[in-house]
TORTORGU-407568 format. One record per residue (C-alpha): x negated, y negated, z negated; residue number from 1. Coordinates in steps of 0.2 Angstrom, whole numbers, plus 2048, in hexadecimal, padded with zeros to 3 digits. Last residue first. Example, Ala and Ser with C-alpha at 12.3 -4.5 7.8 and 13.67 -1.06 7.14 Angstrom:
2
{{7BC 805 7DC} 2} {{7C2 816 7D9} 1} 
***
This chain:
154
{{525 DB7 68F} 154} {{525 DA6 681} 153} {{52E DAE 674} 152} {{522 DBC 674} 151} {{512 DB3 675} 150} {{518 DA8 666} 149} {{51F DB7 65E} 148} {{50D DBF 662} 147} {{505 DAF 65A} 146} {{50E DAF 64A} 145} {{509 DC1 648} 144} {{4F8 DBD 647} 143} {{4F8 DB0 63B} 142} {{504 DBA 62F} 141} {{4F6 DC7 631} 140} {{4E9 DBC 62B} 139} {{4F4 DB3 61E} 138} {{4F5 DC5 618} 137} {{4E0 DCA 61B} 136} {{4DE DBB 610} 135} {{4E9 DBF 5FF} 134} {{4E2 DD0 601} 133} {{4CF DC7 5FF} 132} {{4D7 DBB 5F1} 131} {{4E0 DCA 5E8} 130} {{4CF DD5 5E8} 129} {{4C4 DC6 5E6} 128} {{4CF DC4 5D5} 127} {{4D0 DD5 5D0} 126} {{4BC DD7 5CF} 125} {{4BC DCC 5C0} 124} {{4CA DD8 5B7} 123} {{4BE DE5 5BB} 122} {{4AD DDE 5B6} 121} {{4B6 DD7 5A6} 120} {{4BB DE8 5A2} 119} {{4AC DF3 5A5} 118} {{4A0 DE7 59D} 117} {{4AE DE8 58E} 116} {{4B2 DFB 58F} 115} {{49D DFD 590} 114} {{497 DF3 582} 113} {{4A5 DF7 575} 112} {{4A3 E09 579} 111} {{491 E07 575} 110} {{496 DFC 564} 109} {{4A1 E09 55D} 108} {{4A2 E01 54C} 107} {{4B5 E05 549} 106} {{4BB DF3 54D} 105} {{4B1 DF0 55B} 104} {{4B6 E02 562} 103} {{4CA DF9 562} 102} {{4C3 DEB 56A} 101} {{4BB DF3 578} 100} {{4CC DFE 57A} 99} {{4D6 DEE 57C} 98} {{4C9 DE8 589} 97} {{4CA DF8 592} 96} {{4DE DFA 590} 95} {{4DE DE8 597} 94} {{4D4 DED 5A5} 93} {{4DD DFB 5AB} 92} {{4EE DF1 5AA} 91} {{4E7 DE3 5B4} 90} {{4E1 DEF 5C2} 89} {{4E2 DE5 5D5} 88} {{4DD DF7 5E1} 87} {{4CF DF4 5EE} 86} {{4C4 E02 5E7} 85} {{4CD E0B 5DC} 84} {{4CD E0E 5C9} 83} {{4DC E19 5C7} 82} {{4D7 E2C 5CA} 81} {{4C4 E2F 5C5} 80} {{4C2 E21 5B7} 79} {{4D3 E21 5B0} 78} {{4D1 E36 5AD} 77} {{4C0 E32 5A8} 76} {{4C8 E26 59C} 75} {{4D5 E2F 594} 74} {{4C9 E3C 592} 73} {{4BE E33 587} 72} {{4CD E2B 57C} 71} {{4D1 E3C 577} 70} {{4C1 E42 571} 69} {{4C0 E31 569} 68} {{4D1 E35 561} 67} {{4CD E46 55B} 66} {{4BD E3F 553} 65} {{4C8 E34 549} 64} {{4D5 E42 546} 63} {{4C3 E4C 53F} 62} {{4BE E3E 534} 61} {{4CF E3D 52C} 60} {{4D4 E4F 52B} 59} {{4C1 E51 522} 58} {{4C2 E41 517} 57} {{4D4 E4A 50F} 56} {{4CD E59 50E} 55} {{4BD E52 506} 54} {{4CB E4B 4F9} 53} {{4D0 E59 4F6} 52} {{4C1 E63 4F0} 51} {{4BC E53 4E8} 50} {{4CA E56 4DF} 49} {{4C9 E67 4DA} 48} {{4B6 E68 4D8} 47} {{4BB E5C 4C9} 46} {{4C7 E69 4C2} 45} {{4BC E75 4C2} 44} {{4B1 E6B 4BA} 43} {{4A1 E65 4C4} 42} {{48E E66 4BE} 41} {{48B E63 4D2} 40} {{48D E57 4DE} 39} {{483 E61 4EF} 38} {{495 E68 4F5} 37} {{49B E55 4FA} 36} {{48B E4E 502} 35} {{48E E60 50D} 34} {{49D E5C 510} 33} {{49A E4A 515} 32} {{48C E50 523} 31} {{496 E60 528} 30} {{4A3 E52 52D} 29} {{49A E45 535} 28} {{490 E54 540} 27} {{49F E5C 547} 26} {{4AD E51 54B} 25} {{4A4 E42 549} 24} {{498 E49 556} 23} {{4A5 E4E 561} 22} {{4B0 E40 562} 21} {{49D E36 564} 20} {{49B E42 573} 19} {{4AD E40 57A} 18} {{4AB E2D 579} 17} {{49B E2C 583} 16} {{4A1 E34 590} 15} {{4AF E2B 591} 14} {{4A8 E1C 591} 13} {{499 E22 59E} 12} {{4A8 E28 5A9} 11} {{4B0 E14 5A7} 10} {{4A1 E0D 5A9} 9} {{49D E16 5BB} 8} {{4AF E12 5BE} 7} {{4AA E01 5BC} 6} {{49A E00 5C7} 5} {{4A6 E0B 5D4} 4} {{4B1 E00 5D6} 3} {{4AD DF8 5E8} 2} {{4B7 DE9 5EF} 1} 
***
């Protein structure tokens, strides 16, 4: 059967994830340092620990966004060499379901769309895969019960 629907998904995911990694990255962070520098009428020591905090926000957003970037390559690297046409992927699909929940739970609702839709189209497409190989075996068997009947036979 053809893959390319979910390798299609798969790209867009990571894609998608690599901009949003970047965005969070860049944008998310500027945007909370600049909420942070506006609070004036500060004392030194105040500026101190918001100063430290901020540090704090800034390692977390940017390990975030470092994940997502992360994430997005994993994914066009299992888009381009391990989604196969013909090729039974449970693994693959798991991750993709797995990783659907994991966005779920940080509010990433496009990568939740698209590692589920690519998900359960995979895992679907494993079963016609396995029944269609399944068939071209019995198939073969067939055939090579007949040339060890013609064989026996000569």
């Amino acid at each position: 059967m053809n893959r390319k629907l979910e390798r299609t998904l798969v790209t867009i995911l990571g894609c998608w994830q690599i901009v949003d990694g970047v965005i969070t990255i860049l944008f998310y962070s500027m945007y909370k340092r600049s909420q942070i520098s506006s609070i004036s009428n500060l004392s030194n020591e105040n500026a101190r620990a918001i100063d430290a905090v901020f540090g704090n926000i800034f390692i977390f957003i940017g390990i975030f966004g470092t994940i997502l970037i992360g994430l997005g390559l994993f994914n066009l690297v299992v888009a381009k060499r391990y989604i196969k046409d013909n090729q039974i992927n449970k693994k693959i699909g798991a991750w993709l379901i797995g990783l659907s929940i994991i966005s779920y739970f940080s509010m990433d609702i496009l990568s939740v769309v698209l590692s589920m839709a690519a998900g359960i189209i995979l895992l679907s497409k494993n079963k016609g895969i396995r029944l269609n190989q399944e068939k071209q075996v019995e198939g073969l068997k067939g055939k090579l019960s007949v040339i060890n009947e013609k064989s026996r036979v000569s």
